[in-house]
N, C-alpha and C positions, 0 to 999 in steps of 0.2 A: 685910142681906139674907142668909138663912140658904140653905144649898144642900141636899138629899137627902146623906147620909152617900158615898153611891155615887158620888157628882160630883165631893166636895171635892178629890179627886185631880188633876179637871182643874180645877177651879177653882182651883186652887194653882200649876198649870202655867200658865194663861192670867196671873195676877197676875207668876208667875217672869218668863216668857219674852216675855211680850209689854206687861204694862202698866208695870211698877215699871222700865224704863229711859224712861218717858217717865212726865215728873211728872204722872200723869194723876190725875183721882177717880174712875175707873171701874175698878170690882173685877172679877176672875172671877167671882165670885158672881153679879154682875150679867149677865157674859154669857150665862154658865150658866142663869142665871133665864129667858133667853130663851131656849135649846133645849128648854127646859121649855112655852114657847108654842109651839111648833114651827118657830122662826126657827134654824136651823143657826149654829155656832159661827164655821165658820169665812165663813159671809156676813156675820155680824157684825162680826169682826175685819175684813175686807175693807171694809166700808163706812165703819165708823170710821177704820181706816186711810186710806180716801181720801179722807176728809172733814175729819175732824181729827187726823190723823197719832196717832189714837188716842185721842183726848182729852187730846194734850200741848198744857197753854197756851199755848207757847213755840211750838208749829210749828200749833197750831191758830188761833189768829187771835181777833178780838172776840165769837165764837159762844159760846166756851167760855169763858174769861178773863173777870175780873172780875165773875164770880157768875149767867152767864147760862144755862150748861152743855145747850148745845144740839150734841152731839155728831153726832146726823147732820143737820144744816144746814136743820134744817124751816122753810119760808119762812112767813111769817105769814098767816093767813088769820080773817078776821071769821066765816064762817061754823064752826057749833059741829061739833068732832070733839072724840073721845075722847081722841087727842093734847092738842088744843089747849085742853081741859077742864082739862089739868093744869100750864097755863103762870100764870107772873104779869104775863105782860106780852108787851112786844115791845120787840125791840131796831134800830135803822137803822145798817146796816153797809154800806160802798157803796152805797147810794141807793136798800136794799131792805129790807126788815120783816121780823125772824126774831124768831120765838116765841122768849121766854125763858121758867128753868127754874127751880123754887126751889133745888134740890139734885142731885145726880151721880144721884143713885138716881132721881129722878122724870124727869130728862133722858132717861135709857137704857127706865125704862118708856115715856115719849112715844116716843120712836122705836120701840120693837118695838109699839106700840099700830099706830104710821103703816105699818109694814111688815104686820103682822099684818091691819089690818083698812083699809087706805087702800086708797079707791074703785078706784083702778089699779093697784093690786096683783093678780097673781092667784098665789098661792103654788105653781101652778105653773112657775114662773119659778124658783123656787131650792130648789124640796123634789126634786130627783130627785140622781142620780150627781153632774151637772156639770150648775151652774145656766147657764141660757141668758142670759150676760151683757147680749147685743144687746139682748134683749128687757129685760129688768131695767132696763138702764140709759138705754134710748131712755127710759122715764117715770121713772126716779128722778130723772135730771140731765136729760134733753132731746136728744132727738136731731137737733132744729132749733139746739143751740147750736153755736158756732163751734167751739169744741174739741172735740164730742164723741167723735170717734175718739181723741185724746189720753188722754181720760178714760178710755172702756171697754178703751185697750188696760195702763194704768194698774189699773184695778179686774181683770180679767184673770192680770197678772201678781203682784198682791198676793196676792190667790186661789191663783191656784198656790203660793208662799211660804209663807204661812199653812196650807195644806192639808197640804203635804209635811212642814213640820215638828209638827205638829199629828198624825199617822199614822207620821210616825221613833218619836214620844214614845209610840205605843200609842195614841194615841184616836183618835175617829172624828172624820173631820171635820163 
């Protein structure tokens, strides 16, 4: 996945700093490709980060590992989306059905497809200053779920992490 000449810089920082210590197959390129749909760098890192510790096999679980590469945790669904157009299958991982993925690049399209154009999404949630996590994350993960305050104060302080070093290094977040 090729980047605009003007990106490769952070694209080479996002590869540096944040994927290549975790054995991941998700490139800068890729994230990069999604600032380019209007999905923000560092909501991206942020999510991957709380979903699959980045797309590391090793700390991301049976989502990603052994060929399924479903990076941000899209649960299965029969009915047709644009995500789900791009799956081969499904996968049952604690006693629940996640779309699986042919490759790392088609994994990271599906999810910025699901963030970009999924029904409860409203991209006002994370295109401003400081994305309103509450809201984001009440329908990403569920705000009926048992941990949910665990989680958003987790996505929260990733986001700040991600952010601050991401704007040390000169880029926007």
């Amino acid at each position: 996945m090729g980047v605009p000449k003007s990106l490769e810089p952070l694209a080479d920082f996002i590869d540096r700093e944040f994927l290549r210590p975790h054995d991941t197959d998700i490139t800068g390129a890729m994230v990069v490709g999604l600032k380019e749909q209007g999905i923000p760098v560092a909501l991206t890192l942020t999510i991957l980060g709380a979903e699959t510790s980045l797309g590391d096999p090793e700390l991301g679980g049976e989502l990603i590992s052994g060929g399924h590469y479903n990076f941000g945790c899209l649960k299965y669904s029969p009915t047709p989306s644009p995500w789900g157009a791009l799956a081969t299958g499904k996968v049952k991982v604690r006693g629940v059905d996640w779309f699986s993925f042919p490759d790392a690049a088609t994994g990271m399209k599906a999810w910025g497809l699901y963030i970009s154009q999924g029904p409860s999404f409203n991209p006002g949630y994370y295109l401003q200053a400081y994305p309103d996590w509450e809201k984001f994350c009440s329908v990403y993960y569920g705000s009926g779920v048992e941990d949910y305050h665990v989680y958003l104060r987790h996505v929260e302080s990733l986001y700040e992490k991600f952010s601050s070093r991401l704007r040390v290094a000169g880029f926007t977040a």
